[in-house]
N, C-alpha and C positions, 0 to 999 in steps of 0.2 A: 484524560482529555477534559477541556473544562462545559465542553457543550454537553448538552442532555442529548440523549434519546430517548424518545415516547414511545412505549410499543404500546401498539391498541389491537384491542378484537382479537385477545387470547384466548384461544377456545378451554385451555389446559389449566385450571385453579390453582394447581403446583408454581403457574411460572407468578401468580401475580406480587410474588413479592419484587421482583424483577423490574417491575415497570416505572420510568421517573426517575431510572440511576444513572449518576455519568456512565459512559464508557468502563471507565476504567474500576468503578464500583462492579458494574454490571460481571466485568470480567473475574471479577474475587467473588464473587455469589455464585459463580457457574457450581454444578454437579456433573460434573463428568459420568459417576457410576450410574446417574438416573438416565442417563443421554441426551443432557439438555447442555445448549449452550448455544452464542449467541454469532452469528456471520456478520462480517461487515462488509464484502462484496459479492457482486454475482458470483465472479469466480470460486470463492469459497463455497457458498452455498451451491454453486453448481456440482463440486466435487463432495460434498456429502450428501446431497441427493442421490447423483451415482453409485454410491455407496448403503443405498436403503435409507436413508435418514425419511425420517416423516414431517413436513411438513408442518408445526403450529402456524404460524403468521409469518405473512412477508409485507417489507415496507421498502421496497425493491424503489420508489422513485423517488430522489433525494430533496423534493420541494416539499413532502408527507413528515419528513421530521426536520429534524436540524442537527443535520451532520452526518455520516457516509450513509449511503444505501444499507438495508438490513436486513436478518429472517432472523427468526428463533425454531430452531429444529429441535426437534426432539422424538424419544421412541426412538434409538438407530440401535442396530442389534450389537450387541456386545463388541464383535469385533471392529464396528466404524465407530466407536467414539473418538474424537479427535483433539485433537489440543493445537492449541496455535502458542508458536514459541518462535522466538527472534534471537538467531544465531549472529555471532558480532565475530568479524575477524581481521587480517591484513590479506590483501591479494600482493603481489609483485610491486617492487617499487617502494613496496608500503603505502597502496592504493586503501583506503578503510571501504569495509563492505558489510553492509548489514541485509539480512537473508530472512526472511520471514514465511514462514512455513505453516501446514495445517497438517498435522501427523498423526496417524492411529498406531504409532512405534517409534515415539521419541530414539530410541535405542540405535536400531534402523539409519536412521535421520542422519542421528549426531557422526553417526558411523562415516556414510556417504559424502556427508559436507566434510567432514576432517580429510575424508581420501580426496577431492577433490583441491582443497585448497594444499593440503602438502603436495602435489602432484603437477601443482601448477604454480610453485614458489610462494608459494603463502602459509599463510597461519591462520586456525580457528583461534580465536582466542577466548575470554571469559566472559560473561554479560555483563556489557558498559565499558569492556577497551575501547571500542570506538563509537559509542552512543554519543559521547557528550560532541562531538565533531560534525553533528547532526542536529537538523531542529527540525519539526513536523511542520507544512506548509502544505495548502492548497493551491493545488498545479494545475490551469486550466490552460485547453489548449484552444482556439477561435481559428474560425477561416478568416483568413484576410481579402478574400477576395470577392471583390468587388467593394473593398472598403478603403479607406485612408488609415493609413498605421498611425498618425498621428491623431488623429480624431479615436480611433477605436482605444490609443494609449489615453486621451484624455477621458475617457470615458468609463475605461479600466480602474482608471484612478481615482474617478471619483466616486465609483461603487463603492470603494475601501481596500485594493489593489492593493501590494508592497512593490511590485516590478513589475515588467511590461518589456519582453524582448522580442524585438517582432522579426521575421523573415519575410522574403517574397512570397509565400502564397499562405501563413499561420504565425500565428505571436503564441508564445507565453506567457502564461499571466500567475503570479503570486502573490497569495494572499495569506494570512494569520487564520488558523483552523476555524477561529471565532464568525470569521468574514466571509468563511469560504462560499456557506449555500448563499448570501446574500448579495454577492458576486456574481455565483452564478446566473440568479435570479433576474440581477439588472441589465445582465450583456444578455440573456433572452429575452427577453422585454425592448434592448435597443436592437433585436434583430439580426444577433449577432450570432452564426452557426456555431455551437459549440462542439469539437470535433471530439474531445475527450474530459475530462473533469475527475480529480481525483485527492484524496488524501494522503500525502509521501513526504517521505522521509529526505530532505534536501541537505547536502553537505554544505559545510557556513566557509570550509578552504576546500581548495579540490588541489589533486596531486599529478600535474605533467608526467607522462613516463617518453619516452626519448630512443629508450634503448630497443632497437627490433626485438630482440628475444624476450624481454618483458612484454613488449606488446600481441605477440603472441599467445603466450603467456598465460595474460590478462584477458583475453580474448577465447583462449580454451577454458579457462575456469568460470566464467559468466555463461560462455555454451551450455558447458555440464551442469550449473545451478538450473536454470533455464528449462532445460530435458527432464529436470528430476520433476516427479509426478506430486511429491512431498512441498516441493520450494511455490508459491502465492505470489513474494514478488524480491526483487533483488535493487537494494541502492549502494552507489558507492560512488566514491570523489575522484575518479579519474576525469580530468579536464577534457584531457581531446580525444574523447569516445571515436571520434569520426575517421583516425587513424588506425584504430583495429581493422587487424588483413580480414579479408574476406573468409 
C-alpha cells in the first residue's frame, strides 16, 4: 500500500526497525517466531488479544496515522502466533471471493475454506485467480439523515471522493487508499455522522446469479466463511447480494 504508517511510543527496541515502513514493507519485516507482528483492525487485534498476545502500542484511531487503524502485539505464546493470509477463489456462478484470514494454523484454514467452497459449488483456487478483478478502495458509510444527498455528494466529492451512492437513510462513499483518512476527516469536520469507514477490497465487475440454487448456494458459503473463527473479513462480486434467501 502506498501510505505509511507511523508507529510511535514503542516500548520494545526489537520493533524499532519497524517504524516509517509502508504497509506492505512492514508486513515482509514481521518475525512470526519472535511474536511480533503488526494488526490493522480492531477485529484482528481483538482476536489475538483473546488469544494471550501482549500488548506493545496501539494506534486504534485512524486520524493518529494515515491509513487503517493499528497495534503491534508482541510476546503471544507459541501457540497464538498468527499469520494473516488471503485465500482467492470462485463461489457459484463464478461469483470471485477473496477471504482474508488471521491463522495460528494455515493448515487448518486452508482445510476448512476448500470444504466449504467445494460444498457449496465453488472452487479455492491459487493466490491472484481472482485478485486482479479487485482494486483496494476506501468504503465509507454516512448517515443521511437529516442531510441532502445531493449536498452531502457534493461535499463527498470534493474531499477527494471517487463515488457517492446514496440511499434513504445512508450513502456510500469511495475513495482511493491515498484519500481515504482525508475524506474521512472532512465529512467529520462538515458534521457528517460517520456510521462505518474502512479499507476493502471492491470488485471493478460484479457477477448477477439468477439461478435459485446458486443463490443459495452463494448464500451458505458466505454463512460458513462468516462463522469461521479463522475468516477477518470476506469480498466478492456477486451484484445482487439483496437476493440471497434468508
Amino acid at each position: 500500500m502506498p501510505h505509511i504508517i507511523e508507529i510511535t511510543d514503542l516500548s520494545a527496541p526489537e520493533l524499532a526497525p519497524y517504524t516509517k515502513l509502508t504497509e506492505a514493507q512492514l508486513r515482509n519485516k514481521l518475525e512470526p517466531e519472535k511474536g511480533i507482528f503488526i494488526a490493522e483492525s480492531p477485529k484482528v487485534i481483538g482476536t489475538a488479544l483473546d488469544a494471550g498476545c501482549e500488548p506493545l502500542s496501539f494506534l486504534m484511531e485512524r486520524r493518529q496515522i494515515d491509513g487503517p487503524a493499528a497495534g503491534v502485539l508482541a510476546r503471544c505464546p507459541d501457540a497464538a502466533v498468527y499469520t494473516e493470509i488471503t485465500y482467492e477463489g470462485y463461489g457459484p456462478g463464478g461469483v470471485a471471493v477473496m477471504v482474508e484470514t488471521l491463522t495460528d494454523n494455515r493448515n487448518r484454514t486452508a482445510a476448512d475454506l476448500r470444504h466449504y467452497f467445494d460444498k457449496n459449488g465453488g472452487n479455492l483456487g491459487a493466490m491472484g485467480c481472482v485478485g486482479f478483478l479487485f482494486s483496494q478502495k476506501g468504503v465509507i458509510d454516512i448517515s443521511l439523515e437529516d442531510k441532502d444527498a445531493d449536498e452531502a455528494m457534493m461535499d463527498a466529492l470534493d474531499a477527494g471522493a471517487e463515488d457517492f451512492d446514496a440511499g434513504e437513510e445512508a450513502a456510500e462513499i469511495t475513495t482511493d487508499p491515498e484519500n481515504y483518512s482525508a475524506v474521512v476527516k472532512a465529512l467529520e469536520e462538515k458534521g457528517y455522522e460517520i456510521l462505518s469507514d474502512d479499507l476493502a477490497m471492491v470488485p471493478m465487475t460484479t457477477t448477477r446469479l439468477t439461478d435459485p440454487d446458486q443463490l443459495k448456494l452463494m448464500g451458505k458459503l458466505l454463512d460458513a466463511l462468516e462463522d469461521n473463527d479463522d475468516v477477518q473479513n470476506v469480498w466478492h462480486s456477486l451484484e445482487n447480494e439483496e437476493d440471497l434467501p434468508e
